[in-house]
DSSP file (Angstrom, degrees, kcal/mol; ACC not computed):
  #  RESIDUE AA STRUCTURE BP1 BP2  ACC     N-H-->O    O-->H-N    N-H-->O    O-->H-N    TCO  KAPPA ALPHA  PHI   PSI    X-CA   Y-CA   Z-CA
    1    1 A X              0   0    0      0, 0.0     2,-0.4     0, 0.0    56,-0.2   0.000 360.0 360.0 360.0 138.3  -82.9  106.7  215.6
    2    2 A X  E     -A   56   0A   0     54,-5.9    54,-3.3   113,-0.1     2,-0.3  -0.911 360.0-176.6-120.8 151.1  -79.1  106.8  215.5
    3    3 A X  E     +A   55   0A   0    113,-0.4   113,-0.9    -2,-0.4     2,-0.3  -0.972  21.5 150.9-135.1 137.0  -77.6  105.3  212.4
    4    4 A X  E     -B  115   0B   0     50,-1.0     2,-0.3    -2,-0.3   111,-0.2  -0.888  33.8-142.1-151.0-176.6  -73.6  105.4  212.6
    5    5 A X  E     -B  114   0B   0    109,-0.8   109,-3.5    -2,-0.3     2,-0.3  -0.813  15.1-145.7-168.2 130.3  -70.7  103.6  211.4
    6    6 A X  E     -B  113   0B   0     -2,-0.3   129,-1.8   107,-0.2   130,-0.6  -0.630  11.9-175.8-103.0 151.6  -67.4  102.9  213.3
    7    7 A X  E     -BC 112 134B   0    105,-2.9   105,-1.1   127,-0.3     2,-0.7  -0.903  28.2-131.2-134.5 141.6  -63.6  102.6  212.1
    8    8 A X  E     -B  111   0B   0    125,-2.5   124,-0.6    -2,-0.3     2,-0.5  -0.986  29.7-140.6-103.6 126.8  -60.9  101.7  214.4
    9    9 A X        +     0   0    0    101,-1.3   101,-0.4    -2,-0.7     3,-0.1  -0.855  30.6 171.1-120.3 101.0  -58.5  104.4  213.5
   10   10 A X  S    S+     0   0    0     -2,-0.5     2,-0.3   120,-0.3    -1,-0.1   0.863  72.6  43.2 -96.0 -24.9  -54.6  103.1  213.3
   11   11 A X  S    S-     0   0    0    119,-0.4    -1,-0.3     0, 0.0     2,-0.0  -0.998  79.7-140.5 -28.5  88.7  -53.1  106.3  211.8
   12   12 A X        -     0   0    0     -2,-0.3     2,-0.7    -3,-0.1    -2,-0.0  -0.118  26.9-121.0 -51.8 139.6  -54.0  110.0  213.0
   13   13 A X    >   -     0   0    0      1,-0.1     3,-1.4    -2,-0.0    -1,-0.1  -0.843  23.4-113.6-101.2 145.6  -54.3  112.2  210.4
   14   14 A X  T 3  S+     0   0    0     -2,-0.7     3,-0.2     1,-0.2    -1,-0.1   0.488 104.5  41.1 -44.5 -24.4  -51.9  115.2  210.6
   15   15 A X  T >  S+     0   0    0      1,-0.1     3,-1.9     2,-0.1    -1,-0.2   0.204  73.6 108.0 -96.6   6.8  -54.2  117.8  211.1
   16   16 A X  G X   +     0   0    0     -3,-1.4     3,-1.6     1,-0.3    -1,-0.1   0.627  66.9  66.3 -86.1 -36.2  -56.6  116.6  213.2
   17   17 A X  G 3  S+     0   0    0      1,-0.2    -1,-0.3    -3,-0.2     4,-0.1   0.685  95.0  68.7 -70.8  -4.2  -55.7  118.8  216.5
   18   18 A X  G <  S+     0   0    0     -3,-1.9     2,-0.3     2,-0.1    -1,-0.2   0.405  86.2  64.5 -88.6   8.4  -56.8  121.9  214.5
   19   19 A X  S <  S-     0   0    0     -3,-1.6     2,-0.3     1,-0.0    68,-0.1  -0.806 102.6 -86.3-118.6 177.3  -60.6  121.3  214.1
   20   20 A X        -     0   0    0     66,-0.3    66,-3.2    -2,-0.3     2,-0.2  -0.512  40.7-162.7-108.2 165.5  -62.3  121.4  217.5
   21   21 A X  E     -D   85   0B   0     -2,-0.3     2,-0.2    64,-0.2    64,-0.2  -0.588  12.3-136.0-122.7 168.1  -63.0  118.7  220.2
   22   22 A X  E     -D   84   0B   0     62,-1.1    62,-2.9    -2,-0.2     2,-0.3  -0.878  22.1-128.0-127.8 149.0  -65.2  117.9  223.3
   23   23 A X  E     -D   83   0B   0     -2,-0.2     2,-0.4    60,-0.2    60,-0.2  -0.729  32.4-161.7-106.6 145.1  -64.0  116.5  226.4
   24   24 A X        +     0   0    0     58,-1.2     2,-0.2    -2,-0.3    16,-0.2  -0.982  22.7 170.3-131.6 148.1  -66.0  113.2  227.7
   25   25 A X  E     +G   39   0C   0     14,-1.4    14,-2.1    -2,-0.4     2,-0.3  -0.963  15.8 154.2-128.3 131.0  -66.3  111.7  230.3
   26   26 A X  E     -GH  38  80C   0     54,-3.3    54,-0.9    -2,-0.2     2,-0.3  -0.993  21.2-166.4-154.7 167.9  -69.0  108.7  230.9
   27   27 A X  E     -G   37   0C   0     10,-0.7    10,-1.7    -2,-0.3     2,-0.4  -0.959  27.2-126.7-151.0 144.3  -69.8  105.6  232.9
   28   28 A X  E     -GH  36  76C   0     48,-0.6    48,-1.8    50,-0.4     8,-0.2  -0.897  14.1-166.2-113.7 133.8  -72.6  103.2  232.0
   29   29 A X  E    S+     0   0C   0      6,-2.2     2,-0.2    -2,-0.4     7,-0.1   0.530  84.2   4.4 -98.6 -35.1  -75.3  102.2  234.8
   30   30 A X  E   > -G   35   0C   0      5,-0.7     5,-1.3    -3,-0.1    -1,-0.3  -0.901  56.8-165.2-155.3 136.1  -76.4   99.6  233.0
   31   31 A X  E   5S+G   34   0C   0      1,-0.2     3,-0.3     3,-0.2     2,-0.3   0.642  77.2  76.2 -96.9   9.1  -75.2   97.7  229.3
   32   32 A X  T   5S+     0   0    0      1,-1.0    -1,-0.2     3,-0.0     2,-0.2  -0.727 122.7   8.4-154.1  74.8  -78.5   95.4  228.6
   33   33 A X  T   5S-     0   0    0     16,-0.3    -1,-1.0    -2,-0.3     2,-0.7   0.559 117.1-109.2 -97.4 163.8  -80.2   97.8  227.6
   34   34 A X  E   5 -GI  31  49C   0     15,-1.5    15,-1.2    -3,-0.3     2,-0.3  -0.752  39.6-179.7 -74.5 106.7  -77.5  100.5  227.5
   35   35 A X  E   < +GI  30  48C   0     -5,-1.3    -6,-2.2    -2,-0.7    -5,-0.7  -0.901  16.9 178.3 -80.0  83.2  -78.0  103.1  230.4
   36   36 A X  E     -GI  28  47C   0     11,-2.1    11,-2.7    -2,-0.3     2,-0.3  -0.753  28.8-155.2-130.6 120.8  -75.2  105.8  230.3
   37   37 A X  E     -G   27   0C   0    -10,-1.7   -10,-0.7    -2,-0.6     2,-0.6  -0.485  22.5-176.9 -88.8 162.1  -74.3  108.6  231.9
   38   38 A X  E     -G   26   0C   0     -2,-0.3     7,-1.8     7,-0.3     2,-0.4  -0.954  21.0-167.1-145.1 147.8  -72.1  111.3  230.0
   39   39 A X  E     -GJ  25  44C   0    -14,-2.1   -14,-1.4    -2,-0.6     5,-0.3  -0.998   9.8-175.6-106.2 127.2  -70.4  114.5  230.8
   40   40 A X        -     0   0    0      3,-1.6     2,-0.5    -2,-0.4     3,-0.2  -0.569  61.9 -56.6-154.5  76.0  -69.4  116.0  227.7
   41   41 A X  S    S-     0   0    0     -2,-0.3   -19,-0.0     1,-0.2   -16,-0.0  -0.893 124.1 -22.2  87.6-109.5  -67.0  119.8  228.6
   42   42 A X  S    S+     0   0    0     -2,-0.5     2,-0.3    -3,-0.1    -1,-0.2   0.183 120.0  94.4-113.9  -4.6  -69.9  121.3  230.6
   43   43 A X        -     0   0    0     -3,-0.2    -3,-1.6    21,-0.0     2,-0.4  -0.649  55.4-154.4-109.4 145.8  -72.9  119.8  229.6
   44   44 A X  B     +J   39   0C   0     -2,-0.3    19,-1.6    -5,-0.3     2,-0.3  -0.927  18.4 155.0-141.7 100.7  -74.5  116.7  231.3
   45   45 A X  E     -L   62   0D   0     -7,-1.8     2,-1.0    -2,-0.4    -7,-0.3  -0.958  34.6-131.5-162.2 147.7  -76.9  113.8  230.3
   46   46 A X  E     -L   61   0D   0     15,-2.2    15,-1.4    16,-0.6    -9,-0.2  -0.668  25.6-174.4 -85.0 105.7  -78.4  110.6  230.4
   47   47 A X  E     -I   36   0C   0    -11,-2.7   -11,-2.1    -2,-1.0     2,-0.3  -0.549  12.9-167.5 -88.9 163.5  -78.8  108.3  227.5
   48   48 A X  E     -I   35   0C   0    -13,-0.2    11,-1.2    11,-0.1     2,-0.4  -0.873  13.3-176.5-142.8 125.4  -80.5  105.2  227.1
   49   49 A X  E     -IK  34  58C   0    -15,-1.2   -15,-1.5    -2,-0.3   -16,-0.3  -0.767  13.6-145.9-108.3 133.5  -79.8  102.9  223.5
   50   50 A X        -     0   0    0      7,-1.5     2,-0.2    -2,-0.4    -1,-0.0  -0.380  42.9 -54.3 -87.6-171.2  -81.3   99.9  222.6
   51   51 A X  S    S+     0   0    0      5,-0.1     2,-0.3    -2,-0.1    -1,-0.1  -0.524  79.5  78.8 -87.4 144.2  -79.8   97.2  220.8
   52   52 A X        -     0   0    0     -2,-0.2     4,-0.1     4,-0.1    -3,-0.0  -0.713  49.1-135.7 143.2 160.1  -78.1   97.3  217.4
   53   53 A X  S    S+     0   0    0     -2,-0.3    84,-0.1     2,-0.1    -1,-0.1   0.770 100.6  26.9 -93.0 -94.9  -75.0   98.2  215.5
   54   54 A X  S    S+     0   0    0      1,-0.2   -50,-1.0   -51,-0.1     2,-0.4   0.945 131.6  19.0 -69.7 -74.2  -75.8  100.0  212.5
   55   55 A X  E     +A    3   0A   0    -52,-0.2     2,-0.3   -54,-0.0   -52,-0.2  -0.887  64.8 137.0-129.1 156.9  -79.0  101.4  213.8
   56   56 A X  E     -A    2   0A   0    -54,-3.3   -54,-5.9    -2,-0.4     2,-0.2  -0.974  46.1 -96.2-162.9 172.4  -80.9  102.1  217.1
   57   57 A X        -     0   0    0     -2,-0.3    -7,-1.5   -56,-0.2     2,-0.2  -0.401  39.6-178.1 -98.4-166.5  -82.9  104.2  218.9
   58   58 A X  B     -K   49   0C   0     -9,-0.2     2,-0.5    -2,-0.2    -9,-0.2  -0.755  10.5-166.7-172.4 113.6  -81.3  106.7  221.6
   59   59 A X        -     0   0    0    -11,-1.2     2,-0.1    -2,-0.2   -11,-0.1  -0.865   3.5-162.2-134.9 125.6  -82.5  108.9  223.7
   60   60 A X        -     0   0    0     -2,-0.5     2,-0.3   -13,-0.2   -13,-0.2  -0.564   3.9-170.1-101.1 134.0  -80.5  111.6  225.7
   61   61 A X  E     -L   46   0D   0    -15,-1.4   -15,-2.2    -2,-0.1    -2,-0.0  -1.000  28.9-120.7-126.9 142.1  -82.2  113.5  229.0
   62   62 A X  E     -L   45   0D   0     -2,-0.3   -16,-0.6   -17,-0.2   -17,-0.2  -0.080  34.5-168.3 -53.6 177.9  -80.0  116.8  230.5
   63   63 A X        -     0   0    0    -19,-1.6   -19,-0.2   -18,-0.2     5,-0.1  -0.824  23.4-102.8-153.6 160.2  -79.1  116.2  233.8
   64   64 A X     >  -     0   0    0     -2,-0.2     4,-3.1     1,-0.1   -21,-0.0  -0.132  31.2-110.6 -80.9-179.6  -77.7  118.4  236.2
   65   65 A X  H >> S+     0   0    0      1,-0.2     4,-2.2     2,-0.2     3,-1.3   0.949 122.3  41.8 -56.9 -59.8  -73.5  118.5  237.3
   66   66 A X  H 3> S+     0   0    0      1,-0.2     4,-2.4     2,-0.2     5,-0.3   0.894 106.8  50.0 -19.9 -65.6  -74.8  117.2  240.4
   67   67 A X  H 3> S+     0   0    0      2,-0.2     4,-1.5     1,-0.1    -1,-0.2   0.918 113.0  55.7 -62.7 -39.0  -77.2  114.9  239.6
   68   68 A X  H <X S+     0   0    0     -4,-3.1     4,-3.3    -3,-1.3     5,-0.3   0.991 105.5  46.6 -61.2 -51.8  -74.3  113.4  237.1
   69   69 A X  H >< S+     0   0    0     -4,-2.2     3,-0.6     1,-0.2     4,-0.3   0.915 109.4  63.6 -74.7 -28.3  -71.5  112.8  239.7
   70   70 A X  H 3X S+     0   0    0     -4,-2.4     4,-1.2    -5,-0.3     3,-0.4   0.903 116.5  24.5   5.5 -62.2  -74.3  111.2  241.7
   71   71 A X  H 3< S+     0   0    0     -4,-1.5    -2,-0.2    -5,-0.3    -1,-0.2   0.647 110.0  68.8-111.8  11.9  -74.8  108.7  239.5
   72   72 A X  T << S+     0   0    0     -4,-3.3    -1,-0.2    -3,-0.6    -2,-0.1   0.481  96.6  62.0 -77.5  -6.8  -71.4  108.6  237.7
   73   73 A X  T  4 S+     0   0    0     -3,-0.4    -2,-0.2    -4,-0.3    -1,-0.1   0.823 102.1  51.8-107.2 -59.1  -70.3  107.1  241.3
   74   74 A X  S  < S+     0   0    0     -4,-1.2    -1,-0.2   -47,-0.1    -2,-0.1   0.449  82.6 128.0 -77.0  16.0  -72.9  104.0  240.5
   75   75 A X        -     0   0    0    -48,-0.0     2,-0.4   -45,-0.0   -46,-0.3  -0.254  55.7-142.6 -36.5 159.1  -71.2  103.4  237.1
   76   76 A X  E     +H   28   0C   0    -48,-1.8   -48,-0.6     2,-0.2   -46,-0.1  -0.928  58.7   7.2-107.0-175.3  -70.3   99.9  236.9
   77   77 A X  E    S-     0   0C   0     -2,-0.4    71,-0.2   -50,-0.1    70,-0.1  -0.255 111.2 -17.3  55.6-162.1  -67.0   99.1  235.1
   78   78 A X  E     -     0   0C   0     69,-0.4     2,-0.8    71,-0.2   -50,-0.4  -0.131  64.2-131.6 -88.9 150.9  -64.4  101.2  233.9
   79   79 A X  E     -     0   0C   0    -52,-0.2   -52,-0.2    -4,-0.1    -1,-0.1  -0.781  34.7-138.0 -84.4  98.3  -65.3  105.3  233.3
   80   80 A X  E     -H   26   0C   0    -54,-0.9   -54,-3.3    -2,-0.8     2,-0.1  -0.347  25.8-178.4 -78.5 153.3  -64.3  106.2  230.2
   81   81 A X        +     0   0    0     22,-0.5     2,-0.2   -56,-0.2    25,-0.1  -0.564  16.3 119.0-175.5 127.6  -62.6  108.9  228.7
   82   82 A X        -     0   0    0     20,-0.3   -58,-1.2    -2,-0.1     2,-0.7  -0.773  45.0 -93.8-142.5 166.7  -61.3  110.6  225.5
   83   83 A X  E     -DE  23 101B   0     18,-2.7    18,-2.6    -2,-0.2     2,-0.6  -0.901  23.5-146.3-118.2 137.9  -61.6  113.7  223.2
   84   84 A X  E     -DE  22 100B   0    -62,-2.9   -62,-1.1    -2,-0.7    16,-0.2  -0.846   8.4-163.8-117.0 125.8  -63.4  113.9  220.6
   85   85 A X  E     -DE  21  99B   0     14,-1.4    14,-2.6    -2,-0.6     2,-0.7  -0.570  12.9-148.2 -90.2 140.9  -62.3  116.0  217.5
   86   86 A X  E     + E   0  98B   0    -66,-3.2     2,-0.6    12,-0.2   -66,-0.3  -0.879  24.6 167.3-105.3 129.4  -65.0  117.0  214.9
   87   87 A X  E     - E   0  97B   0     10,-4.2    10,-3.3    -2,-0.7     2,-0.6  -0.938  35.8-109.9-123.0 141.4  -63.6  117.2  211.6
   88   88 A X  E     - E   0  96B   0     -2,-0.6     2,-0.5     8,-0.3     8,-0.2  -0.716  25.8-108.3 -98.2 147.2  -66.0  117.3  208.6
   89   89 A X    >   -     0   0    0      6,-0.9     3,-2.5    -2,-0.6     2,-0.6  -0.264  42.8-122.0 -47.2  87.1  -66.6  114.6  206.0
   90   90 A X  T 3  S+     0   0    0     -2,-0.5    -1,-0.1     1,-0.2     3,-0.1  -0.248  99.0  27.4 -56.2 105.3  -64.9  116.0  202.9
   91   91 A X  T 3  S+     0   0    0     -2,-0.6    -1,-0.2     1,-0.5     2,-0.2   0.391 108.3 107.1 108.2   0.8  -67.3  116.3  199.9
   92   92 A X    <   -     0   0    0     -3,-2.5    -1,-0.5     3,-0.2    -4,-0.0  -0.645  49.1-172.7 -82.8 149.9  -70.4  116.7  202.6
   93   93 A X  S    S+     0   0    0     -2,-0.2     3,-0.1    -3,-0.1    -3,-0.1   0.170  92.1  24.8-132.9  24.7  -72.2  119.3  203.6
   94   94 A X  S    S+     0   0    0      1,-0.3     2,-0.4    -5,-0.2    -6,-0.0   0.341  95.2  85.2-148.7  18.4  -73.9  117.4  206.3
   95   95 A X        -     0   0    0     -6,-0.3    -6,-0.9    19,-0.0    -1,-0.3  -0.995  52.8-168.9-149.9 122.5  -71.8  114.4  207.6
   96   96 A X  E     -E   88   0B   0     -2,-0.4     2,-0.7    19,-0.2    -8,-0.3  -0.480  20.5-121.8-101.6 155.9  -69.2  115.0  210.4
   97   97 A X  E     -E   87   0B   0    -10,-3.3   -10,-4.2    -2,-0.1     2,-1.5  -0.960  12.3-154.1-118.5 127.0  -66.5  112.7  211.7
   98   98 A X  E     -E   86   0B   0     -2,-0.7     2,-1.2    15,-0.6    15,-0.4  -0.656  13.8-170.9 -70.8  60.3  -66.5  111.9  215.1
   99   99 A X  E     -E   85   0B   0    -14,-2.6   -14,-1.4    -2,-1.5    13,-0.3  -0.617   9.6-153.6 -77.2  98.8  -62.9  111.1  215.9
  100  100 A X  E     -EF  84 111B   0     11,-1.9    11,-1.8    -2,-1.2     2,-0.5  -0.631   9.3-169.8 -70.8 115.8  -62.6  109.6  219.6
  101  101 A X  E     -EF  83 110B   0    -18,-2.6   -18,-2.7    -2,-0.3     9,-0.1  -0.827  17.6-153.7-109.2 107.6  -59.2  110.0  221.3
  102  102 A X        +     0   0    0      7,-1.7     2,-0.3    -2,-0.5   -20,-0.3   0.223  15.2 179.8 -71.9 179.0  -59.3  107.9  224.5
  103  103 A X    >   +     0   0    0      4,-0.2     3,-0.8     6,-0.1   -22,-0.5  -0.817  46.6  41.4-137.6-176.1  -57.4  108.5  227.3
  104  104 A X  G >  S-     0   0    0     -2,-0.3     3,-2.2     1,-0.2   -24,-0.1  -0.344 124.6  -3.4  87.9-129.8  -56.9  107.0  230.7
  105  105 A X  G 3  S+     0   0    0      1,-0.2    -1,-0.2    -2,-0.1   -25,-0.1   0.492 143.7  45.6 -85.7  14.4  -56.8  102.8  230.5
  106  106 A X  G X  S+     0   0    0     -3,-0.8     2,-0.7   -25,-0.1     3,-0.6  -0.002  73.1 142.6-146.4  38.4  -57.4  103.0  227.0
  107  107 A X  T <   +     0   0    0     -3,-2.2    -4,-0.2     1,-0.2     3,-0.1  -0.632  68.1  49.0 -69.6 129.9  -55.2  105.6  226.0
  108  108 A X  T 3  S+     0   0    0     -2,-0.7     2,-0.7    -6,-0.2    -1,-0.2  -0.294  86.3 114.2 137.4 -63.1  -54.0  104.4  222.7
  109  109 A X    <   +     0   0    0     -3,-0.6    -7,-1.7    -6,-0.1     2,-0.3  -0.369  36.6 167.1  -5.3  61.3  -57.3  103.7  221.6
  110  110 A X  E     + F   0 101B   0     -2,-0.7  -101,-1.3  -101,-0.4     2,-0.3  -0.812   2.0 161.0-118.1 156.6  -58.8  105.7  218.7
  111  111 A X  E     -BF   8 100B   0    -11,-1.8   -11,-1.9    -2,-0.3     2,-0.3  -0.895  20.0-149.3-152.5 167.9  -61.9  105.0  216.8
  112  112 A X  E     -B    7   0B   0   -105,-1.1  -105,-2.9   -13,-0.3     2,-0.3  -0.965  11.9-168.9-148.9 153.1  -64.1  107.4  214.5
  113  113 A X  E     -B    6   0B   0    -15,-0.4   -15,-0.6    -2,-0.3     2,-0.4  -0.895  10.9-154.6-156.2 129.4  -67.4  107.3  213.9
  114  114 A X  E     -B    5   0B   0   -109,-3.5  -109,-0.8    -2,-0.3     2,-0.2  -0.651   9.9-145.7 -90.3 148.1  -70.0  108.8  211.6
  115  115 A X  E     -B    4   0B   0     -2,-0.4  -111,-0.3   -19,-0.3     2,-0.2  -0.836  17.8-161.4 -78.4 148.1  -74.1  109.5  211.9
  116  116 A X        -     0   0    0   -113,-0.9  -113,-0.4    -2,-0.2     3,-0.1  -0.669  28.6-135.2 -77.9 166.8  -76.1  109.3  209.2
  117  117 A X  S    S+     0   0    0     -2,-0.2     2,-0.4     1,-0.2     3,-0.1   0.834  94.2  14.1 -81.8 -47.4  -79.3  110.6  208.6
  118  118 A X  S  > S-     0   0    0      1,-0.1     4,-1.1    -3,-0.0    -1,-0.2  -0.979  73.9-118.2-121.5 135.9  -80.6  107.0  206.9
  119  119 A X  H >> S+     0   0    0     -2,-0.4     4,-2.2     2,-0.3     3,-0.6   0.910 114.0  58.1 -41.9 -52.9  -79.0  103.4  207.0
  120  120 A X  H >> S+     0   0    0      1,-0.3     3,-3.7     2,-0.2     4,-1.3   0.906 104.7  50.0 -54.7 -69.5  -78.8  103.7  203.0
  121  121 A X  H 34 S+     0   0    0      1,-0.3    -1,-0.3     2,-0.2    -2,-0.3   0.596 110.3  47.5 -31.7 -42.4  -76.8  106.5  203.3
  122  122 A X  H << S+     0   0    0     -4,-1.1    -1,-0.3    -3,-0.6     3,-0.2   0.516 105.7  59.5 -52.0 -30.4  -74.7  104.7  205.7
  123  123 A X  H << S+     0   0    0     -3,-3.7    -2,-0.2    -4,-2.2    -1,-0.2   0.702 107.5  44.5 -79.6 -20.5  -74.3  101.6  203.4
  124  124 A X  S  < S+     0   0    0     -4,-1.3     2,-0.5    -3,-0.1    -1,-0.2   0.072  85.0 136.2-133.1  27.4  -72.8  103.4  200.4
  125  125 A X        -     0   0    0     -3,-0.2     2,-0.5    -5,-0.2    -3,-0.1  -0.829  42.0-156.6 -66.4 117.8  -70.4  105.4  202.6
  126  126 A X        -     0   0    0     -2,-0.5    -2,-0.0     1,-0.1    -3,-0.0  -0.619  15.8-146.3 -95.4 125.1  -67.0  105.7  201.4
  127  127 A X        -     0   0    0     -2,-0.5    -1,-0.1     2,-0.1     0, 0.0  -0.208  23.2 -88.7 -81.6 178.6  -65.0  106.3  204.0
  128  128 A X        -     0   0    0      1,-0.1     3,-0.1     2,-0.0    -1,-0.1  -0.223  42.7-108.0 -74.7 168.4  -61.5  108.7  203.9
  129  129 A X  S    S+     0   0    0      1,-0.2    -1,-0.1     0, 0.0    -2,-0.1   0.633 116.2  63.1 -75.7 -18.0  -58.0  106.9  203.1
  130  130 A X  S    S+     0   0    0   -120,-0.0  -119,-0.4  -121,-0.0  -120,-0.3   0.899  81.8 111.4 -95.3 -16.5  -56.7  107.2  206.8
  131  131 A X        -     0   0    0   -122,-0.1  -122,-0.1    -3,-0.1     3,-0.1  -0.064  51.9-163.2 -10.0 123.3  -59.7  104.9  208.0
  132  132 A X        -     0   0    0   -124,-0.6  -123,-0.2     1,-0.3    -1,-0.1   0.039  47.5 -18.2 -97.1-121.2  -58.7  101.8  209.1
  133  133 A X        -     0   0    0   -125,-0.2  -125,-2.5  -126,-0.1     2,-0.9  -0.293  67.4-116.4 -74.9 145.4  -61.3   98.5  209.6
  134  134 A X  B     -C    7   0B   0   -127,-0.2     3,-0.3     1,-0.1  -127,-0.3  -0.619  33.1-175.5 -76.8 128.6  -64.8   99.2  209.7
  135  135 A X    >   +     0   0    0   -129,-1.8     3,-0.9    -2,-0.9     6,-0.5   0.298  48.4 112.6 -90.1   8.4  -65.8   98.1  213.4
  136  136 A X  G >  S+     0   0    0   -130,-0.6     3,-0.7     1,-0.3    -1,-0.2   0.792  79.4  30.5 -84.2 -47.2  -69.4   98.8  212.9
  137  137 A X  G 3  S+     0   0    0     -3,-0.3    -1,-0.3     1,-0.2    -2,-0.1   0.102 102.1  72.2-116.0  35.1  -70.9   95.3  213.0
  138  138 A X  G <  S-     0   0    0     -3,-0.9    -1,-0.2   -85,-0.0    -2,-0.2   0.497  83.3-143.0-111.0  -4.2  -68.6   93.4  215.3
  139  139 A X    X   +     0   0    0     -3,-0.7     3,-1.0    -4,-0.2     6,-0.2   0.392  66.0 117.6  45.3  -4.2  -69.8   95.3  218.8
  140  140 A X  T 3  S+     0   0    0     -5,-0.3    -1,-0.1     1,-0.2     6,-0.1   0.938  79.5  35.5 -58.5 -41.3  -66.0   95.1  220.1
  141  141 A X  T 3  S+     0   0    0     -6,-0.5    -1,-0.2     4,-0.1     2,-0.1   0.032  71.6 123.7-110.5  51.1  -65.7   98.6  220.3
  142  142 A X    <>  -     0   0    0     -3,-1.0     4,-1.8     1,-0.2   -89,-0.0  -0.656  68.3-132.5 -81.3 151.1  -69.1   99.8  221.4
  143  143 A X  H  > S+     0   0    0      2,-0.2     4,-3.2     1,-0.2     5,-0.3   0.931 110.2  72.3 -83.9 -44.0  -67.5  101.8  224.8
  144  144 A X  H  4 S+     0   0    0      1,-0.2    -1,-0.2     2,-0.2  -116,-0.1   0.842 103.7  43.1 -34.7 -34.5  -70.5   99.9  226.6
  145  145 A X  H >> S+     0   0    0      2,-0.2     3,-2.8    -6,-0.2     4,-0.6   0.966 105.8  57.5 -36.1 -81.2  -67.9   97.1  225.8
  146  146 A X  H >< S+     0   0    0     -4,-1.8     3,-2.8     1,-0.3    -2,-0.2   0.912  97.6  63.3 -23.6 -71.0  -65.1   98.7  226.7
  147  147 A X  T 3< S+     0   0    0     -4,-3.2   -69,-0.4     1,-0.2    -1,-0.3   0.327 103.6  46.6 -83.2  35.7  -66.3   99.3  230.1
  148  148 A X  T <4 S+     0   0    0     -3,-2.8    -1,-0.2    -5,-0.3    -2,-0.2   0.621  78.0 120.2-119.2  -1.1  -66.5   96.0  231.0
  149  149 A X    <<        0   0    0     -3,-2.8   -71,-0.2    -4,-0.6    -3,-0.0  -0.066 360.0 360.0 -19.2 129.2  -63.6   95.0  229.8
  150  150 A X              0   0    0    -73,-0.1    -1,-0.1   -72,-0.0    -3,-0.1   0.294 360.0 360.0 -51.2 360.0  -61.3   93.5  232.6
């Protein structure tokens, strides 16, 4: 079960290129149910999430480089891609932030997003001061979204 909560980020916090990031790339195969392939630096895999906001399940299978740009080719919609810096959740010792910076037709575009381990935990998260709105239960910026965006 993935449990998260998302922020549309209007302000970068100053420090933010110093902690380290992953490069993505991913293209979705299908959004209903969410089928997605993802590239993520070197590493290669297919998820598939049901539906929900706040929580869902999700389950990622490797795949090889091959086997991705195969089926990154049958995307439909846009391919996305940003880097994503992990910074940790100050005054945690288990809860990361997940900053997405897109790139490409939605450079401009940044959102952060945390896991929890349980939905209570997730409800009585206070999030950091450079947050902006929580996006969590509106589905606009789920990327499945995104890439169908016109």
């Amino acid at each position: 079960m993935e449990v998260e909560r998302k922020y549309l980020i209007t302000q970068l916090p100053a420090d933010y290129t110093s902690y380290p990031y992953h490069f993505i790339e991913q293209g979705y195969l299908s959004t209903e149910p969410v089928v997605r392939v993802r590239r993520e630096d070197d590493t290669y895999y297919l998820t598939y999430k049901s539906k929900g906001l706040l929580a869902r399940e999700e389950y990622n299978l490797p795949l090889t480089e091959e086997s991705y740009h195969h089926l990154v080719k049958k995307a439909d919609g846009h391919i996305l891609t940003k880097k994503r810096y992990l910074i940790p959740v100050k005054g945690s010792d288990h809860l990361t932030i997940e900053l997405d910076v897109f790139e490409g037709m939605f450079k401009g575009l940044i959102l952060a997003e945390v896991e929890f381990p349980s939905i209570e935990e997730a409800e009585h998260f206070l999030p950091p001061d450079w947050f902006g709105e929580d996006v969590t239960f509106s589905g606009e910026y789920q990327n499945s979204r995104l890439s169908r965006q016109p």
